[in-house]
C-alpha positions in Angstrom: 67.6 99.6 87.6 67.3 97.0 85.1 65.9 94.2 87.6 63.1 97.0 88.8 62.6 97.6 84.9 61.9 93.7 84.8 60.0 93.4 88.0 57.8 96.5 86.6 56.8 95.2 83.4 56.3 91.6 84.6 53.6 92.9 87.5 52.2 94.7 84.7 51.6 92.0 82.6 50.6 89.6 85.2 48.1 92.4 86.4 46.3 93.1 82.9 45.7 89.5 82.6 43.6 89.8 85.9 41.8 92.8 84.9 40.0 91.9 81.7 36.1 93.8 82.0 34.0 91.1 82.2 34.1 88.7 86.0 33.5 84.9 85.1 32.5 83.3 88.4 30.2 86.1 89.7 26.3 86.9 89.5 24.8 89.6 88.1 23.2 92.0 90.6 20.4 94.7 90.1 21.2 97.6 92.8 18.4 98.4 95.3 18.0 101.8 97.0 19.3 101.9 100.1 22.2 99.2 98.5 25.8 99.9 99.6 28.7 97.5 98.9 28.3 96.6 102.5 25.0 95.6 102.6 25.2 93.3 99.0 28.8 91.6 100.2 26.9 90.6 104.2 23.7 89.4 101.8 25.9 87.3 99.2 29.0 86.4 101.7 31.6 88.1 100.2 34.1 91.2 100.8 34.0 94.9 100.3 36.9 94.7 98.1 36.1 91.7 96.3 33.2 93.8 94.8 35.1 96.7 94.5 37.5 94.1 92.5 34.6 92.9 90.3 33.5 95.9 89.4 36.9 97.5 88.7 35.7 100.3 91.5 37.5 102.2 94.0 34.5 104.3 95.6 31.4 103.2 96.8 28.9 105.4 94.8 26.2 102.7 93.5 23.0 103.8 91.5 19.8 101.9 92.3 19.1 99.8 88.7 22.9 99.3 87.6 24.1 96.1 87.2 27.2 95.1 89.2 29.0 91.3 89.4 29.0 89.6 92.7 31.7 87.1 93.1 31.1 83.7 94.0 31.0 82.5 97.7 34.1 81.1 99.1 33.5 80.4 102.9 36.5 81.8 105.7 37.9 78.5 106.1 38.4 77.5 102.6 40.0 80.9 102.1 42.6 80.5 104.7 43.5 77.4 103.3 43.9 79.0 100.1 46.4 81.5 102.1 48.0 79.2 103.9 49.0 77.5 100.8 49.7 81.0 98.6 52.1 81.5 101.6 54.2 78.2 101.6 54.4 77.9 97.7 54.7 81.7 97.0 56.9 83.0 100.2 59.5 85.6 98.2 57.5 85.7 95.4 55.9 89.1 94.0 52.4 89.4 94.8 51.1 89.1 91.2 52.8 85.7 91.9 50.8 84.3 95.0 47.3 85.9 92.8 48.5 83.5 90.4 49.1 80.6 92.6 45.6 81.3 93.9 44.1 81.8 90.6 44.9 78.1 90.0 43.3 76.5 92.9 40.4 78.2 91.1 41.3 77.3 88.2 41.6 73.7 89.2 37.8 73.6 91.0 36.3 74.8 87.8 37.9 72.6 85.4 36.8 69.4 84.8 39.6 67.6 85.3 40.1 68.4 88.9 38.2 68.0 92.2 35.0 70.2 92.5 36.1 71.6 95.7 39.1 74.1 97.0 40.0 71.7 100.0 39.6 68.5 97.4 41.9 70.3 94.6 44.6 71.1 97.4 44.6 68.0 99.2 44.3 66.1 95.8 46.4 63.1 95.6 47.6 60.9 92.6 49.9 57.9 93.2 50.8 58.4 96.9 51.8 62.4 96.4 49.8 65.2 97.2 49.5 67.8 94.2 51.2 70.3 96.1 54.6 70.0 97.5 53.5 72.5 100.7 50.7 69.1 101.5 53.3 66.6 101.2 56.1 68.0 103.2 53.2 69.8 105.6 54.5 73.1 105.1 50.9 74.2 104.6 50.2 74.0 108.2 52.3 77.0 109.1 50.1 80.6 108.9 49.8 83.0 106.5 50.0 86.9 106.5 47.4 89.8 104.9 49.2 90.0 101.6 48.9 86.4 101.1 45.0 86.5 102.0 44.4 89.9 99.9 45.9 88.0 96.9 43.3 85.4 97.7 40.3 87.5 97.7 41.3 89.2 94.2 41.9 85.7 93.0 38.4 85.2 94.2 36.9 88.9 92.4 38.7 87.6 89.2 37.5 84.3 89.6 37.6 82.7 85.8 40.1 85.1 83.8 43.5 84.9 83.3 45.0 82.4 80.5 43.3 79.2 82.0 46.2 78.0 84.4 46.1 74.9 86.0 49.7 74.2 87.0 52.8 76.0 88.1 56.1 74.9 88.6 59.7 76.2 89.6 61.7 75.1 86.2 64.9 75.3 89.0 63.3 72.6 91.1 60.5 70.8 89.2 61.4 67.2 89.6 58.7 66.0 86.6 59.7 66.5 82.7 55.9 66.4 82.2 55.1 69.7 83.5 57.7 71.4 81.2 55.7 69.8 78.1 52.7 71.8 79.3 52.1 75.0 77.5 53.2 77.9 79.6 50.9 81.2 80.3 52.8 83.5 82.0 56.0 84.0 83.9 56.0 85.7 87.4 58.8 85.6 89.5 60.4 81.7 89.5 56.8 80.1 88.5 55.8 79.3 85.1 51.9 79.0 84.9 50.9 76.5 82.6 47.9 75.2 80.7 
């Protein structure tokens, strides 16, 4: 009972980081008659859900003149890279978890710091090592399964909140004293996110 009680009130915590009101990332829309959340997510390339997500909806009653948030566009392929990288660093990991490890690639292409694309920032190498163990050891070839792509797309939705992480790390494995001087933002799982 007491692990379940911890597992509980970590997703909790890791969830109302996500789900702050206001969607960093995304476009404001005006709704059209005749608009669904079909119609908007073909016309801007994104997902159902992932304006559902935005727009902390469940339904898909829209009013014509309401203002909703569309997500930024994220094409297929980068998107299944994102999974297939959520899935070899965040296999065994709660889900919250893997949103967080995708919430960093994001992270990442939006800082300045950091390559400007999703496929830059995860094949990003520094002194003859990829950024990501998964790259290096080629584990990020394998596939990936819908859990690991549905934490990608509400990544995506929640693009830009969250505390600002830019790294994770396992403080069982983590090789590099430098990423334990890094200020930590959450704990999910065996990752610390850090800033």
């Amino acid at each position: 009972m007491n692990k379940f009680k911890r597992l509980l009130i970590t997703s909790t915590l890791c969830l109302s980081i996500f789900a702050l009101p206001v969607v960093s990332g995304a476009s404001p829309y005006t709704v059209q008659n005749g608009d669904t959340f079909w119609k908007i997510a073909q016309k801007y390339g994104t997902t159902v859900a992932n304006l559902q997500i935005a727009n902390g909806r469940s339904g898909s009653l829209l009013f014509a003149g309401e203002s909703i948030q569309v997500p930024d566009y994220v094409s297929k392929a980068d998107k299944e890279l994102m999974a297939k990288l959520v899935h070899a660093e965040a296999k065994g990991e709660p889900y919250a978890g893997k949103v967080a490890v995708a919430t960093v690639i994001l992270n990442r292409v939006d800082h300045k710091e950091f390559p400007n694309t999703i496929k830059e920032v995860i094949y990003e190498k520094s002194g003859g090592y990829y950024a990501f163990t998964p790259v290096q050891n080629g584990e990020i070839n394998g596939g990936y399964t819908a859990e690991d792509m549905r934490a990608v797309n509400e990544a995506i939705a929640f693009r830009g909140q969250g505390n600002g992480s830019i790294y994770f790390y396992n403080p069982k494995t983590a090789k590099s004293n430098w990423i334990t001087t890094r200020e930590v933002t959450v704990t999910i799982g065996n990752h610390r996110f850090a800033k």
